[in-house]
Structure formats: C-alpha cells, structure tokens
N, C-alpha and C positions, 0 to 999 in steps of 0.2 A: 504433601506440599512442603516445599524449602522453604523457610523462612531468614529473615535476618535476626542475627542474634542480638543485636542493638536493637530493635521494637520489641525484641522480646524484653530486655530487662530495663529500657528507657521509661519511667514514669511509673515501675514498680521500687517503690523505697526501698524493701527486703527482699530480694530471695536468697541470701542467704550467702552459702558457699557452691561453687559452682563448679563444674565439672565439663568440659568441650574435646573430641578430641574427632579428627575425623582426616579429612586428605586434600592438599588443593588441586586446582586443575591439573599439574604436571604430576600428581602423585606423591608430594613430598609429605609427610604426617605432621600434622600440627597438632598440637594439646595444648591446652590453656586450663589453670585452675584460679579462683578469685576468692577471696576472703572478705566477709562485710563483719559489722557492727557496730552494737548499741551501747554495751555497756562501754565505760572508761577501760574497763581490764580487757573485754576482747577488742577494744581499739587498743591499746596499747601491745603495736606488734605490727612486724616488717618482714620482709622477704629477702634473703639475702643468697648473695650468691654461695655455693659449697660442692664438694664434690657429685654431688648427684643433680646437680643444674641450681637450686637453690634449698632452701629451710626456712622455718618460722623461728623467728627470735622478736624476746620482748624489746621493743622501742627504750624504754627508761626499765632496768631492772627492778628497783625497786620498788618500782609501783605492780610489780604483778602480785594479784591478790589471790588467783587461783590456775596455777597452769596443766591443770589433769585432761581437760579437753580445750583450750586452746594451742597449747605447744605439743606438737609432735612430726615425724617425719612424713611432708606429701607422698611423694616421690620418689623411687627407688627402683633402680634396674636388679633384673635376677635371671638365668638363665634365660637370654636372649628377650625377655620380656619388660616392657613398664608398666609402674605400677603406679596409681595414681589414685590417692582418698582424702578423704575430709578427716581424717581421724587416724586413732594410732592401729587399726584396722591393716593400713600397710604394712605392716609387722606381721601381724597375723596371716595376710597374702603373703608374702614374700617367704616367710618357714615352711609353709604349707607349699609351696612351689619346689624350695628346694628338699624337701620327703617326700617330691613325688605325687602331693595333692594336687588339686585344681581351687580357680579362682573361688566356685562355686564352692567344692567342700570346706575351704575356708570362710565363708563369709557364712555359712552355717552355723558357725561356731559363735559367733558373734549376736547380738541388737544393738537397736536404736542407744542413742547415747541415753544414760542414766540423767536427765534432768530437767525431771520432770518443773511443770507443766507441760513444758515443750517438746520431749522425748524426740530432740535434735534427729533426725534418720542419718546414717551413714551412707553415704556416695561413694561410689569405688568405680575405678577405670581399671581397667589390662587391656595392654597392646602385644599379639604376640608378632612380635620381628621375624620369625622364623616363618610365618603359617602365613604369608602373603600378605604380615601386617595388619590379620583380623582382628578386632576389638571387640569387649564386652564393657558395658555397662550393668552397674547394681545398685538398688536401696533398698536399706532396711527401712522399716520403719512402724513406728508402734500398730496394734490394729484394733485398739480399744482406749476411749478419752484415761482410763485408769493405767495403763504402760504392761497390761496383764499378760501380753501375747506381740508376737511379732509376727510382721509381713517380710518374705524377702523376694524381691523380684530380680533377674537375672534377664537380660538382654544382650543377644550377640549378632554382631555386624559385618559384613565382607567391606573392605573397600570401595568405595566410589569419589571418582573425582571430583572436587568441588562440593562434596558435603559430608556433613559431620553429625555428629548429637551431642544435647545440650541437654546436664540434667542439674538440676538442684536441689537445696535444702526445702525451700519454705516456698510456696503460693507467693504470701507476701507479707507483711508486718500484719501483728495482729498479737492479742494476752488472751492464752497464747498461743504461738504461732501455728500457722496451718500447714502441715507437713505438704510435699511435695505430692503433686497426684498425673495420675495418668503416666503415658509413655513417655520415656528422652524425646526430646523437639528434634526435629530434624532442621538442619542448620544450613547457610552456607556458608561455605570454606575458600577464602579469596587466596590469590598467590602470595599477595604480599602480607605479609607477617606483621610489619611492623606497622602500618596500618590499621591491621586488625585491630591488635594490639589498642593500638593509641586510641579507635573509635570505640571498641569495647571501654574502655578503663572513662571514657568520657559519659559514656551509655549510662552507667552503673552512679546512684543514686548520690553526689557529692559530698551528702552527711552520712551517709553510711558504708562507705568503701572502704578497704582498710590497706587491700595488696593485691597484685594481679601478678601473673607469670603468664608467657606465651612462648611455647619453644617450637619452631622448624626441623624437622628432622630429614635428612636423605636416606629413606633404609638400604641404598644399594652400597651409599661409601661412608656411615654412621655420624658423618658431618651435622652438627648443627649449628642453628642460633638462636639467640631466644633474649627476651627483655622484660625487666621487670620495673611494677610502677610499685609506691609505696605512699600513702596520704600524707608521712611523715616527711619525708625529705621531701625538697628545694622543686616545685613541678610536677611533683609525684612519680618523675619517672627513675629507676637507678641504671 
C-alpha cells in the first residue's frame, strides 16, 4: 500500500533522521534526507549548499559541544552512484565502491552508532545511475537493549513511477529511543518537488526539525534541483 509521507511523520514528534528516495510519475529521481532534534547541540546545525548538493554545518560554531556524530558528509556521488546516510557511514560507502566493493560489503563493516542508550541505527541510501536508476535502502541497528550485537538489513528496489521508500532513525520519541522497525514505508512520490518539499518540512514536528534537503534529478540529462529548509533561518527555507 502507498502511503503519504506527511501522515506518516505528521503528529509523530521524533522519528528522527530520515531517508526517502524513489521516482515521480515522469520518472525523474527524487531523494530527500531530514535531520531532527532534541538536544541544543544536535539543534544547533543547518544544511548548506556545497559541491555535492549540500552538508551539515554548525548554526553558531561555538556552541558545538560534541560533533563526532552530528557533523559529517550526507551525500556524495561516486562512480555513477549516490550515496546517501545519516552518519559518517558515507565514507565508508563511497571507498568501498571505489575498490570495487558493494554497498552491502560496506555497511558490513560498520553498526549502530555508539550512543548508547539509544544506539542511533545508521540509514543508508544508493542510487545506481547506471543500473536503470535501481536503489537500495539499509539499517543497522542494535539487536540487543545492551548494544551486544548488531542487525543489518539490506533492501533493494527497481524503479516505479510515483513511488519511493521511506526509512528512519526512531518509531518515535521515547528514553530511550525506539529504533526503527519493520520494512522502508512505501511512499508516494508527486512531480513536483518543491511542494513536496514544503509539505514534508511542514509535516515534520515544528520543535523538533532541524534541516530538510529535497533534490530532483533527470538521470537521462544529470540536470537537477533541489531546496533546502533550515529551522534557523528567516522561514526555514534557504
């Protein structure tokens, strides 16, 4: 069943960091990732534009108090592929692609983030450009309340017009938090972009959002566009 991705995250305060990537009716690829939180330090932090479409930068430098798993690169293209995670996990995708591994042998190497209680799971996207535009979704994620062992699931998709998946960090607020369960949500994926965009970033719990991206891609002429909201600037959008 398709769902909209607005009832999905509308009148859940957390789920966390978010992952969407899928194709609208004419076939053009859309990805969006979203960033939420609680503490001052993981709110203090924006989306900026940069050569790879955007990055995470702290809002006020000085006040960052810990940036080992709040700062790192989403986002990164690597032969013919994007790459797209919660964590600094994209690095780890991205070396492992270019020696020749796969997404999966990379993310093997990896768990859940170290922090505890929480044991944050790591979310990962690959789109391959070349391969008719197929995508994989991934989470890690702890598989014991003590952080003893890890889960890693692996899901992969062909194209379809007008829908996408949707995966995230958390269920939803909670001490603490309830990791992510079951399959990516099957989504739908509308033409316009920036729409989305602006309905998703509304959707999303007004005390706890922190930064949204949504990019358009054409895979036949590598054309995009894409917009970013930020909680910190003038409207939230940049």
């Amino acid at each position: 069943m398709v769902k909209q991705v607005f009832d999905l995250v509308r009148g859940n305060p957390y789920p966390g960091r978010g992952i969407i990537i899928g194709y609208t009716p004419s076939g053009q690829l859309l990805s969006a990732y979203f960033i939420m939180g609680r503490s001052e330090n993981s709110r203090n932090r924006v989306f900026v534009k940069d050569p790879e479409g955007f990055a995470i930068r702290p809002f006020v430098e000085e006040k960052v108090e810990d940036a080992s798993l709040i700062l790192y690169r989403p986002q990164l293209f690597v032969k013919d592929c994007l790459v797209l995670t919660n964590g600094d996990q994209t690095d780890t995708i991205v070396d492992e692609l270019i020696l020749g591994g796969s997404f999966e042998s990379a993310l093997r190497k990896r768990h859940f983030e170290p922090d505890a209680p929480n044991y944050t799971p790591r979310i990962s996207g690959l789109v391959k450009f070349k391969e008719e535009g197929k995508y994989a979704l991934s989470i890690l994620r702890a598989g014991d309340d003590s952080g003893q062992t890890c889960e890693r699931f692996f899901y992969e998709y062909e194209p379809l017009p007008g829908v996408g998946h949707f995966i995230h960090t958390y269920e939803t607020d909670g001490r603490p938090l309830p990791s992510f369960r079951g399959e990516p949500r099957r989504v739908a994926i509308p033409e316009n972009m920036k729409e989305f965009a602006n309905n998703l970033w509304q959707a999303l719990s007004p005390d706890n959002r922190v930064a949204l991206y949504v990019r358009k891609t054409d895979l036949k002429t590598g054309k995009h566009e894409d917009v970013r909201f930020n909680r910190h600037e003038t409207g939230g959008q940049a």
